[in-house]
MDAnalysis code that builds the backbone (N, CA, C; Angstrom):
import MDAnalysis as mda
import numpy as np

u = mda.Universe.empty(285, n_residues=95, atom_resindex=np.repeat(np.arange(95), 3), trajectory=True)
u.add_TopologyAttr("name", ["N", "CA", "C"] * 95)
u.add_TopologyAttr("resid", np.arange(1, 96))
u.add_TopologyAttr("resname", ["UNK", "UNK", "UNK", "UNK", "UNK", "UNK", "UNK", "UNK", "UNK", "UNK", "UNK", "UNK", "UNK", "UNK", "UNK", "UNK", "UNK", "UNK", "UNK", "UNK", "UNK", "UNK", "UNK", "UNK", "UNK", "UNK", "UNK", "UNK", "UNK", "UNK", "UNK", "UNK", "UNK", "UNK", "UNK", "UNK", "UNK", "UNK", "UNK", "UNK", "UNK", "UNK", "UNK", "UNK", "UNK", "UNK", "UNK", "UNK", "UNK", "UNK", "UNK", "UNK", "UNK", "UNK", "UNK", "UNK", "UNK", "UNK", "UNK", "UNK", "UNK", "UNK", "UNK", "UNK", "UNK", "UNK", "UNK", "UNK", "UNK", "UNK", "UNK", "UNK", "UNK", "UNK", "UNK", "UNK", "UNK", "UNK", "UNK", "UNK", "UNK", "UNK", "UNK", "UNK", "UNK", "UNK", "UNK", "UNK", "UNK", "UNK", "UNK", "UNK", "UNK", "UNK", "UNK"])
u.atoms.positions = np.array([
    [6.068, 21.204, -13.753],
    [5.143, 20.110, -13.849],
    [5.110, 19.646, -15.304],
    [5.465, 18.523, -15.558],
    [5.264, 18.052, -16.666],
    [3.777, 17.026, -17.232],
    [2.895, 17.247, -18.161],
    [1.725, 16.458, -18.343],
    [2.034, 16.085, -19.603],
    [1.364, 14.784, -19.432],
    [1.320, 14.183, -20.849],
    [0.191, 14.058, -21.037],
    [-0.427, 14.277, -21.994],
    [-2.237, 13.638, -22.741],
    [-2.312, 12.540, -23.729],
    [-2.619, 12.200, -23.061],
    [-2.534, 10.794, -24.068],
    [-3.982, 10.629, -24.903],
    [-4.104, 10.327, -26.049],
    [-5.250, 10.359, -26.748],
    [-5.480, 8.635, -27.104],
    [-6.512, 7.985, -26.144],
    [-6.709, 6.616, -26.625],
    [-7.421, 6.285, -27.415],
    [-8.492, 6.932, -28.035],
    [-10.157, 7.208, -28.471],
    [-9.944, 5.889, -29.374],
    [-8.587, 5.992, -30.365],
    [-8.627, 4.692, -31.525],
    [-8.116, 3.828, -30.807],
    [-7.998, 3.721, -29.776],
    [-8.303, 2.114, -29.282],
    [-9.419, 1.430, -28.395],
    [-9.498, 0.008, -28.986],
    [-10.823, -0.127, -28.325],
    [-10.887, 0.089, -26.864],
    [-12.286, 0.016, -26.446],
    [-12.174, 0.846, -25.081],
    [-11.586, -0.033, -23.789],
    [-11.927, -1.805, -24.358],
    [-10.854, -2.655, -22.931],
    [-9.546, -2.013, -23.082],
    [-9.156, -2.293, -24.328],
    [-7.448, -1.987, -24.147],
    [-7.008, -0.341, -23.944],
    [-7.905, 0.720, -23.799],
    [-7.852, 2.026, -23.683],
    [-7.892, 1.849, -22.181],
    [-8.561, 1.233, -21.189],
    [-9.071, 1.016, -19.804],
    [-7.249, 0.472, -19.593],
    [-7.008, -0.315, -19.658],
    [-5.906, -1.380, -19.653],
    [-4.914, -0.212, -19.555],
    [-4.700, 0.315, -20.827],
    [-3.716, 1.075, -21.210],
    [-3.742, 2.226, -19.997],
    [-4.570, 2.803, -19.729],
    [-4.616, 3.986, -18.882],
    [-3.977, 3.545, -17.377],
    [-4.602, 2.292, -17.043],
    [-4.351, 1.640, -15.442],
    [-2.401, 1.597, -15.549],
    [-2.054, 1.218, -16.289],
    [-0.833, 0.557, -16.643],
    [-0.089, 2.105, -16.858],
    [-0.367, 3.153, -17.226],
    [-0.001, 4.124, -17.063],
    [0.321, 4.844, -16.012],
    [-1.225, 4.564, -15.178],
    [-1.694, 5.634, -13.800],
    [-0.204, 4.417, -12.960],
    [-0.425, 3.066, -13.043],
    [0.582, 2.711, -12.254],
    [2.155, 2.857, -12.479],
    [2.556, 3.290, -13.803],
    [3.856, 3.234, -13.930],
    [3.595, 5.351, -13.446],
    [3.189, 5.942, -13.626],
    [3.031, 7.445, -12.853],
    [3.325, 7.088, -11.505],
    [2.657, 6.159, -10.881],
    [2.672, 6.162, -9.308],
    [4.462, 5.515, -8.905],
    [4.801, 4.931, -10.006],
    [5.726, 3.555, -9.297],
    [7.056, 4.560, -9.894],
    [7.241, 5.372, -10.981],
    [8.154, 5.677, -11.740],
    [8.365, 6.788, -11.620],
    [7.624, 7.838, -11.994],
    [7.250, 9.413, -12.387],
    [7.757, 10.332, -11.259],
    [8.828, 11.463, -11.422],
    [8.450, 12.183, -10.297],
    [7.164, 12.946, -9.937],
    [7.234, 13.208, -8.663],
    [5.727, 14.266, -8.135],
    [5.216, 15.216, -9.169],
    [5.975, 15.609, -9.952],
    [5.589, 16.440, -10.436],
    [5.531, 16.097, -12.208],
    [4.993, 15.275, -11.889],
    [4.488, 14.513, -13.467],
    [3.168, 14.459, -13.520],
    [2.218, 14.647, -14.318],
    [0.770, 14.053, -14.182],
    [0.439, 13.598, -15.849],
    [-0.005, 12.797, -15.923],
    [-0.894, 12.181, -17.049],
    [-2.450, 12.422, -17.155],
    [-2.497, 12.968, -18.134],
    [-3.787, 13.327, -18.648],
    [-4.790, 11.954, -19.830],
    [-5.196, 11.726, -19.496],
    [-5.729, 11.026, -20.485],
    [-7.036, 11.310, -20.733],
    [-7.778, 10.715, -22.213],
    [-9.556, 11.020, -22.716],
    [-9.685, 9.444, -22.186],
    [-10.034, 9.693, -21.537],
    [-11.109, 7.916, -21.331],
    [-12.326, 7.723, -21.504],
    [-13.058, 6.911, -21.519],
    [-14.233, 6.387, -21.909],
    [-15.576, 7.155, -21.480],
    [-15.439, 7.729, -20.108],
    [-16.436, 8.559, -19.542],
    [-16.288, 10.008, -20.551],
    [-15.299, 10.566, -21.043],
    [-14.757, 11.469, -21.647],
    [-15.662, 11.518, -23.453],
    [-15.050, 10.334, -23.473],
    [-15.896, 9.790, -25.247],
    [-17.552, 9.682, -24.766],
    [-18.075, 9.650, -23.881],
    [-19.486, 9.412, -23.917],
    [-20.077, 10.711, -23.569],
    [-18.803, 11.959, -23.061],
    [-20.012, 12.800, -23.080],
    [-19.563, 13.805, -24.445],
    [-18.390, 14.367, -25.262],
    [-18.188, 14.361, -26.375],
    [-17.686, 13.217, -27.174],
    [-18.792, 13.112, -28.214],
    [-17.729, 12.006, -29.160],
    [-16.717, 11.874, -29.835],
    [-16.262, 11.048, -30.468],
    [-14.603, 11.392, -30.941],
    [-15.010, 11.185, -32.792],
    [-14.519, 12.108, -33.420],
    [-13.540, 12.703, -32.937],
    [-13.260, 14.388, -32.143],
    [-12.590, 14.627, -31.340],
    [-12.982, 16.275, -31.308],
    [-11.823, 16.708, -31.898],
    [-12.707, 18.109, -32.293],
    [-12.278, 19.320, -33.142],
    [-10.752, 19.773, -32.610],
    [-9.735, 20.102, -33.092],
    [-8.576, 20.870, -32.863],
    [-8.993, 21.969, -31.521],
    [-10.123, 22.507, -31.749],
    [-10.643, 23.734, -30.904],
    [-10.616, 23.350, -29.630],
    [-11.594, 22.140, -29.179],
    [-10.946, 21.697, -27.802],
    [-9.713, 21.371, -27.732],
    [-9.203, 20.445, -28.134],
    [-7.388, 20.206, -27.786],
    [-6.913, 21.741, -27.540],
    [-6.783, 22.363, -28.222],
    [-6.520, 23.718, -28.339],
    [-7.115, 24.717, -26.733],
    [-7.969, 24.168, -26.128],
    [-8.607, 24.655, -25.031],
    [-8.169, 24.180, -23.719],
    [-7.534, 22.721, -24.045],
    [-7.103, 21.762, -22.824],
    [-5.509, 22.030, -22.950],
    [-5.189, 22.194, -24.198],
    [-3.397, 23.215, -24.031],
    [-3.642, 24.608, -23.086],
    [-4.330, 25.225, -24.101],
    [-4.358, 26.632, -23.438],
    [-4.638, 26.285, -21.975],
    [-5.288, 25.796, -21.133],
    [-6.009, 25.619, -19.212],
    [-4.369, 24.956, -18.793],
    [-4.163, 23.474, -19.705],
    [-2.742, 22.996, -19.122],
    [-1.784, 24.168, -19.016],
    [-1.271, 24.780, -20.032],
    [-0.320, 25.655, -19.683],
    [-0.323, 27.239, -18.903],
    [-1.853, 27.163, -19.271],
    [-2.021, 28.653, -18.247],
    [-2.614, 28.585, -16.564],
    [-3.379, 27.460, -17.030],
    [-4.244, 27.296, -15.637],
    [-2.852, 26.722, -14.542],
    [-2.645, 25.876, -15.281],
    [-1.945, 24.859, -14.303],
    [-0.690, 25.060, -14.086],
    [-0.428, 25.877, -15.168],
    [1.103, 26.202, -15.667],
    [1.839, 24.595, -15.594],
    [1.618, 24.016, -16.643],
    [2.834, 22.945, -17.293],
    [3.599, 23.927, -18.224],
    [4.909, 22.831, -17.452],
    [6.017, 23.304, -18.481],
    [6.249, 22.766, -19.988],
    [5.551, 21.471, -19.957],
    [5.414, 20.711, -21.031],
    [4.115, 19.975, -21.210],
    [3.917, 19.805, -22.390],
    [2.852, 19.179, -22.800],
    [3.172, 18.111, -24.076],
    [2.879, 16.828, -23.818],
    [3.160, 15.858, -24.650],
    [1.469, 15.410, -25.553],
    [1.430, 15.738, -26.058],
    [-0.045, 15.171, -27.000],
    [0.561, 14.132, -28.032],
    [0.162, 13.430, -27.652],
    [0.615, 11.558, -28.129],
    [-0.575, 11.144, -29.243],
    [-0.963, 12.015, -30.430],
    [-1.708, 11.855, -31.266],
    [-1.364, 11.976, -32.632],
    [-1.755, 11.234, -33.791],
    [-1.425, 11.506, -34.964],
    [-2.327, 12.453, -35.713],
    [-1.823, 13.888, -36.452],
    [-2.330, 14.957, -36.847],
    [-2.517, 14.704, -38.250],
    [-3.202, 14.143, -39.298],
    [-2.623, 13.942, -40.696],
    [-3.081, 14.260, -41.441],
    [-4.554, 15.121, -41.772],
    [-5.296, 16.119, -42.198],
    [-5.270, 17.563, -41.716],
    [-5.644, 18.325, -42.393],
    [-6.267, 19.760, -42.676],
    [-7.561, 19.464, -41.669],
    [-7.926, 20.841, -40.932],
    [-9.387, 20.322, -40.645],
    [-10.431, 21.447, -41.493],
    [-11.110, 20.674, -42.364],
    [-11.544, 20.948, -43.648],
    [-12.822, 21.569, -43.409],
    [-13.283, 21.896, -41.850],
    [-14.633, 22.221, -41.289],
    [-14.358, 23.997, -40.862],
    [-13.393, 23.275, -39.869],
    [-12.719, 24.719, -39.737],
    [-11.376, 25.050, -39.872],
    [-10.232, 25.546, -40.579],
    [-9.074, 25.243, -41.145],
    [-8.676, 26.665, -40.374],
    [-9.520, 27.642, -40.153],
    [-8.715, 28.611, -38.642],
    [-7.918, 27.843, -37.466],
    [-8.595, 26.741, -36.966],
    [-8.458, 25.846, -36.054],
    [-7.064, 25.726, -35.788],
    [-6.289, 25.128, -37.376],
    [-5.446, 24.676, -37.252],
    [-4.238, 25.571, -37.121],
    [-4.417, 26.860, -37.315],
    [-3.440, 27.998, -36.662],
    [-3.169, 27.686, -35.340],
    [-4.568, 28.193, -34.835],
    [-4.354, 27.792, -33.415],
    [-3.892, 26.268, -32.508],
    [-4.224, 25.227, -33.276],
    [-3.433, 23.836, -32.844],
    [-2.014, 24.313, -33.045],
    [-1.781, 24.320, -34.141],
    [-0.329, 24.062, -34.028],
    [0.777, 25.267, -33.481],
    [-0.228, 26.256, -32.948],
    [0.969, 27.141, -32.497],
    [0.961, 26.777, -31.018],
])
């Protein structure tokens, strides 16, 4: 099973809505069965705000690959700081 997560949060939320539909339909029209797309959407941002901590991402890898067992995981986000709050974190992100 392959998942991708897509992180929309920096875009505004029409074109995050947009973007996701246009996804879910190229998954349905393109993707084999065994593809799924993950995305944070808007219901997602309202009940944590963005940005979140490495620690969740780090929690939604760990469930994707253990729970669900994906073979892959695509996180479609730009990383470009230290996280300067908690800098343990980032062991665990990037391994």
């Amino acid at each position: 099973m392959f998942i991708y997560l897509i992180v929309g949060a920096f875009i505004d939320s029409k074109v995050n809505d947009n973007f996701i539909k246009v996804l879910t339909e190229f998954q349905n029209k393109y993707a084999p069965n065994n593809v799924v797309i993950v995305a944070i959407d808007d219901k997602s941002l309202e009940q944590i705000k963005w940005p979140w901590s490495r620690e969740k991402f780090v929690k939604i890898f760990d469930y994707l690959e253990n729970t669900a067992k994906a073979k892959v995981i695509v996180f479609d986000n730009l990383v470009v700081y230290p996280d300067t709050y908690n800098p343990e974190n980032d062991i665990e992100f990037y391994n």
